[in-house]
N, C-alpha and C positions, 0 to 999 in steps of 0.2 A: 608431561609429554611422553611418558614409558610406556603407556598404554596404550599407543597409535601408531600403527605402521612406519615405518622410517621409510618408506616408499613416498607416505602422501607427506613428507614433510618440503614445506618451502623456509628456506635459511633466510632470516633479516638481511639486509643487505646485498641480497643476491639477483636474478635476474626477476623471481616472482618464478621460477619456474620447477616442478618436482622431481623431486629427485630419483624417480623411476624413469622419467623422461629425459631429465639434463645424464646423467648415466643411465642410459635406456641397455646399454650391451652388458654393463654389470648387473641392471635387475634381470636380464635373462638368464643369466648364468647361476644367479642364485637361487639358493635352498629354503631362503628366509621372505621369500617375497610377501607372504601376508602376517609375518610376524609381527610382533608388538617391540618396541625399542626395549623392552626390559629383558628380553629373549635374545637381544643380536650384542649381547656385551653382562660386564660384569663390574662389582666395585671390588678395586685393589686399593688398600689403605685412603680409604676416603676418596679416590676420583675414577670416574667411566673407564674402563675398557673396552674399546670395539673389538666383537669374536666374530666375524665374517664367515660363513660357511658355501662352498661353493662345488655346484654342481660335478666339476671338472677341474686338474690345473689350471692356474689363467696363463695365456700367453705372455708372450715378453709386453706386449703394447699394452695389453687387460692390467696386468700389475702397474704400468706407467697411469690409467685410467682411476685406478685404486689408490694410488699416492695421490689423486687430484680428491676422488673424493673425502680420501682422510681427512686432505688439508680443509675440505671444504667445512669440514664438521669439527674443526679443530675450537672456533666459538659453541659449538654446542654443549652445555657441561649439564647436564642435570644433576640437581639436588634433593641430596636421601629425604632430605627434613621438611621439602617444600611438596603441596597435594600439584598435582596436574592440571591445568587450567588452558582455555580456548584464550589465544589471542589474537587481536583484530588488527591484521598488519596495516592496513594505509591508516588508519588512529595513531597518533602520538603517544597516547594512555594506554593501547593496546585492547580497550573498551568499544562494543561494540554501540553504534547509534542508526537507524535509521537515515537522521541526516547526513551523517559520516559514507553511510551504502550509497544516498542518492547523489550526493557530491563525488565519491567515485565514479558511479556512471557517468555523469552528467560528463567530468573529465576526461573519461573514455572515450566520450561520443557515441554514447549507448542510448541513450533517452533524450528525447526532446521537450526541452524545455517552452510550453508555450505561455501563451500570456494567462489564458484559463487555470491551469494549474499551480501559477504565479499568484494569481488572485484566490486560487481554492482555500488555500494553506492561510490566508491572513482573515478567512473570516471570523470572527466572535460566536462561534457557533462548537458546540460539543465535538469530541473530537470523535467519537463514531459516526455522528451523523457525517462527520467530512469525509471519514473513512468510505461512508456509503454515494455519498459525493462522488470523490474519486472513483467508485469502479461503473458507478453509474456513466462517467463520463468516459472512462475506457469500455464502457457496452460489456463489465463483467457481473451485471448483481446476476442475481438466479431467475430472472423472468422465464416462462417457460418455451420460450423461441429459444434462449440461450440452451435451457434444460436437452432441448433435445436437437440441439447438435452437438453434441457429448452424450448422446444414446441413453442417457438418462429418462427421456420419455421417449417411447419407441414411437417409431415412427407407425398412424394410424392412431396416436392414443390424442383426446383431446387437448388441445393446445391453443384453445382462444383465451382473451384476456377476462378475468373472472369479472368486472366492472360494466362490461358491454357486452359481452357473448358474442363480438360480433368479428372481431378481426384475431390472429395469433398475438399473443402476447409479448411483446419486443419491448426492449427497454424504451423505446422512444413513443410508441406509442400508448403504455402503460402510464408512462409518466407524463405526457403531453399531447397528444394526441385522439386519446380515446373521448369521447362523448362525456363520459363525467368528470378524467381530469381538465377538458377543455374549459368543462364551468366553472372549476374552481381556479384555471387560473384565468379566465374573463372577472371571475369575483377581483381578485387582487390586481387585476391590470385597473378596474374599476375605483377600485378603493386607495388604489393610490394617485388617481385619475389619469392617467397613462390610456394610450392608442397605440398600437400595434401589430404588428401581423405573427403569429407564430412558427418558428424553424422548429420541423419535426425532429431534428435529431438533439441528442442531450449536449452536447459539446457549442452546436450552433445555437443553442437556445440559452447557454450559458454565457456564455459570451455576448451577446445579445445584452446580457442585462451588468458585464462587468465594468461600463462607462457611464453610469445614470448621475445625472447631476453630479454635486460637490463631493467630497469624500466624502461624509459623514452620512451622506444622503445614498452613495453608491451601495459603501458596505448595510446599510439597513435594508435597500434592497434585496441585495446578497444572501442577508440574512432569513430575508422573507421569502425569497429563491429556494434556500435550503432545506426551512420550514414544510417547502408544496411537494415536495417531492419527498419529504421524510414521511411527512401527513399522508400522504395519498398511498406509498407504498407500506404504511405499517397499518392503513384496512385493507390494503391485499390482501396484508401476510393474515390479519385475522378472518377472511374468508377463505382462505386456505386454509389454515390450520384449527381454527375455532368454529369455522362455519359459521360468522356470526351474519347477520343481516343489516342494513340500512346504514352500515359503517361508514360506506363510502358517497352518504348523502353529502350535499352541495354547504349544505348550511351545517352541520357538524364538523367537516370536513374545516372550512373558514374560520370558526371557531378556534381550534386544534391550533389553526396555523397561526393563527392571532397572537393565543397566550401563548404557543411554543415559543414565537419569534420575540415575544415584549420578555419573556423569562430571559431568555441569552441574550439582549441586548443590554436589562439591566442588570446582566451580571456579570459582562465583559468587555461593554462600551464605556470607556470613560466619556462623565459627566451625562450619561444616559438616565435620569431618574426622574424618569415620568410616570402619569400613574395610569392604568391599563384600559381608564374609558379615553384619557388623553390619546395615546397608542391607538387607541381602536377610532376614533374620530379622527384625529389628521396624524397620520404618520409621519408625513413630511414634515410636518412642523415642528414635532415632536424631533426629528433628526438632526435638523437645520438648528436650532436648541443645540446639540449636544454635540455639535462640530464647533 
């Protein structure tokens, strides 16, 4: 802790608030405001010293302010023999987790929790591609509609989608909407013999498919969900980056999504071990099997 401002310090047990702002008229007055705690004190026979330096004498009421924040820092001891380390105040462990930040917010009332995102987190699928999931479905990957409203691509610089030439590139219609990913997901509404209409946006089109028959039968949807939107946007990235050709054909394309999705189910569905012409002939049944 010696190494960081006592300014940005927040005290366990206290309101969560720092202590340049809970004594906002003491950090005015001082000399130390962007010093390091190893600079505002010293050790006398083994424990801290606070050495306070300030601008001006403090008034009678500024020294009444200063006995408060002594007392405040009266649990704070550092020790000579221990390194300095980041603690994650709402953790019990003081360890920081992801789940730990979103159950914060979520407690705040900072993020809304919907059914989609409920469902994202429990699919049997790689946890990048959820990753790419998730920002898919908040409209943040890097499509190039996104690119340039963050002045990334200037405006007048080309910005259709590389699969169709035909329309700007948006997450929704990259992923569902454009002429060639429309095919391949008429392939897989086909192949799992499913009728439907398609919601252009990725959130509505997610949701869409998080109620499908029995569980077993729902999540391998989900999974196959995952697959078309992994498939299709990893032959963008290689027409962007590789310039490669015929990537984002129909029947390569089903392929991809086939074995991606028979790989992660049998290696995170229980009781899922079927074998890949099974999978590729009836899925469902193959699901229905391993629920």
């Amino acid at each position: 802790m010696v190494g960081i401002p006592l300014s940005g310090m927040i005290l366990r047990g206290g309101e969560g608030t720092k202590l340049n702002l809970k004594y906002k008229r003491m950090f005015d007055v001082s000399n130390q405001q962007q010093n390091p705690i190893s600079d505002m004190g010293l050790w006398v026979d083994g424990g801290w010293v606070w050495r306070f330096n300030w601008r001006r004498a403090l008034f009678v009421w500024e020294v009444k302010l200063l006995d408060e924040l002594t007392t405040s820092l009266q649990n704070f001891k550092p020790v000579v023999s221990e390194e300095d380390k980041w603690v994650w105040v709402v953790s019990e462990g003081g360890g920081f987790s992801v789940a730990s930040a979103y159950k914060y917010l979520q407690d705040q009332g900072l993020v809304e929790v919907s059914k989609a995102f409920e469902a994202l987190w429990k699919i049997p699928a790689p946890s990048n591609v959820l990753a790419f999931a998730w920002k898919a479905l908040l409209d943040r990957i890097q499509s190039r509609e996104n690119l340039r409203k963050r002045n990334i691509i200037a405006v007048g610089q080309v910005s259709l989608c590389l699969l169709c030439q035909e329309d700007e590139e948006s997450t929704g219609h990259v992923l569902f909407s454009c002429k060639r990913s429309w095919e391949v997901w008429m392939w897989c509404y086909n192949w799992w013999g499913i009728q439907t209409a398609l919601p252009h946006d990725c959130k509505g089109h997610f949701e869409q498919h998080v109620s499908v028959g029995r569980r077993s039968v729902g999540i391998g949807w989900l999974v196959v969900w995952c697959s078309c939107i992994w498939a299709i946007w990893l032959a963008r990235n290689q027409m962007v980056f590789k310039h490669a050709v015929n990537v984002a054909d129909k029947e390569r394309l089903t392929e991809v999504i086939k074995l991606k999705s028979w790989i992660w189910l049998r290696g995170k569905l229980k009781g899922f071990s079927y074998s890949f012409y099974e999978w590729s002939t009836n899925p469902k049944v193959c699901l229905e099997g391993a629920g």
